[in-house]
C-alpha positions in Angstrom: 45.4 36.9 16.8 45.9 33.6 15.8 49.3 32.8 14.8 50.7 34.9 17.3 54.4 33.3 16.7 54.7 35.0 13.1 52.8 38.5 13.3 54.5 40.8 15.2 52.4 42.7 18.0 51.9 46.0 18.5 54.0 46.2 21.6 57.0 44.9 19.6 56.5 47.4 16.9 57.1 49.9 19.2 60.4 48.3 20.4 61.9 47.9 17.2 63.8 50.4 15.2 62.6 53.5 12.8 63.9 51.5 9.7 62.9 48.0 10.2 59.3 49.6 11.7 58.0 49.9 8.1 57.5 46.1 7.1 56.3 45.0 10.3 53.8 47.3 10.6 52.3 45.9 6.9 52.7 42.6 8.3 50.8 43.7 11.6 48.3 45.4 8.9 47.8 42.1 6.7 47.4 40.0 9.6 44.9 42.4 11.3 43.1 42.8 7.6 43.3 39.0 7.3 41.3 38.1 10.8 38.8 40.9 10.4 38.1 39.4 6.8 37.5 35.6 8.2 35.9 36.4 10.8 33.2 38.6 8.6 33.0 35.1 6.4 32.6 32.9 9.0 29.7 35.4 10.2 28.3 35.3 6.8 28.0 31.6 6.1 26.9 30.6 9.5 24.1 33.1 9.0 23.3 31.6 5.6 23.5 28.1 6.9 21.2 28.7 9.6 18.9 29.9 7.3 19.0 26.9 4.9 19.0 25.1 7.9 15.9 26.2 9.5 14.2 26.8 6.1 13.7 30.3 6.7 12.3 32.8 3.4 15.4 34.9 2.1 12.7 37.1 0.7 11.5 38.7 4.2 14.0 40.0 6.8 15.4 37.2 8.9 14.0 38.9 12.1 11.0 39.7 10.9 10.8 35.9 9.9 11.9 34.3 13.4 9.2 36.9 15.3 6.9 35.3 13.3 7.9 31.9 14.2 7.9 32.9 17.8 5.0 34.5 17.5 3.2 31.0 15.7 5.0 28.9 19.1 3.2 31.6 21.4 -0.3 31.3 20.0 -1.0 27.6 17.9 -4.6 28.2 17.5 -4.5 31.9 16.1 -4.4 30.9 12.6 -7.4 28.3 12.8 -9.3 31.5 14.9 -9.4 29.0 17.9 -9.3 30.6 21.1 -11.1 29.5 24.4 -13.8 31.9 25.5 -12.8 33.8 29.1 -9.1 33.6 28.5 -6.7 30.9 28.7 -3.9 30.4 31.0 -3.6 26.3 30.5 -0.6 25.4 27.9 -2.6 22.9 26.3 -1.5 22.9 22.7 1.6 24.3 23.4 4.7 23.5 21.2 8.1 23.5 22.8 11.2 23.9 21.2 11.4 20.3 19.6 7.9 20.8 18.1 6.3 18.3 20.3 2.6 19.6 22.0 2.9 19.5 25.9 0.0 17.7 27.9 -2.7 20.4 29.7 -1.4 18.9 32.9 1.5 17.1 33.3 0.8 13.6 33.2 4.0 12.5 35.5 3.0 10.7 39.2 4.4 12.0 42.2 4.4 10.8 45.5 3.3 13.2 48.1 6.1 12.8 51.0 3.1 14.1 53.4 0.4 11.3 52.6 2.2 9.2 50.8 -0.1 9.2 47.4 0.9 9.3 43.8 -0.5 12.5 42.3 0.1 13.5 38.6 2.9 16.7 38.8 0.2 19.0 37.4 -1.5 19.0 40.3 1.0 18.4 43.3 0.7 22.1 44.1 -3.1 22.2 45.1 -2.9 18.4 46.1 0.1 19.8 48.3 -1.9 22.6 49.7 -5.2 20.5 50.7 -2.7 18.3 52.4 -0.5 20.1 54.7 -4.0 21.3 56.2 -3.3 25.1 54.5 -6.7 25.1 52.5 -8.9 23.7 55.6 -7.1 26.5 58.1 -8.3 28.8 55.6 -11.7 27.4 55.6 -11.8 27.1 59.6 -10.7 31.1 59.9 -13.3 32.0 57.7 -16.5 30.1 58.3 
């Protein structure tokens, strides 16, 4: 509780007398009544200024409206019928959560600590891999 100082507690109730029980247990009960009341307000108007904050419709369920905005993030292209033939698996088009598209590859340079090269990030894996010698011991084994 919040103004701990002025409502008694129920471990105090206990301690006090039959006769003086009585008021402090309506005090106990008003103060309990009063939190549970602000804290359903507080729950209330945060909900309704998220939803005036994001623009959401009132008319459709507010979950039903955020799967569909999750579901719009997951898959730009599915309202134009876009779609790559044989799958996907790149991220190019992909929104992130400030609404900005994200590069196929990441476009940042690296510097490999073997070779000493700038590579862009997107493909410091591979460029990794060819080398440290991993893809050419492959190679060797099987030809």
């Amino acid at each position: 509780m919040e103004n701990c100082n002025t409502t008694p507690t129920l471990a105090f109730l206990l301690l006090l007398p039959r006769s003086d029980r009585g008021i402090a247990v309506a005090q106990f009960a008003l103060a309990c009544f009063e939190e549970l009341l602000e804290t359903a307000v507080v729950d209330v108007a945060s909900e309704c200024h998220r939803i005036a904050r994001l623009g959401l419709d009132r008319g459709v369920d507010a979950e039903e409206e955020e799967l569909r905005a999750w579901a719009a993030r997951d898959h730009p292209g599915a309202e134009e019928g876009g779609g790559a033939v044989g799958g996907g698996g790149g991220n190019k088009g992909v929104v992130d959560v400030f609404g900005q598209v994200l590069p196929a590859v990441a476009a940042d340079l690296v510097d490999c600590m073997n070779c000493g090269r700038p590579v862009a990030a997107g493909r410091f894996a591979p460029h990794l891999e060819k080398c440290m010698g991993k893809k050419v011991k492959e190679l060797g084994m099987v030809v």
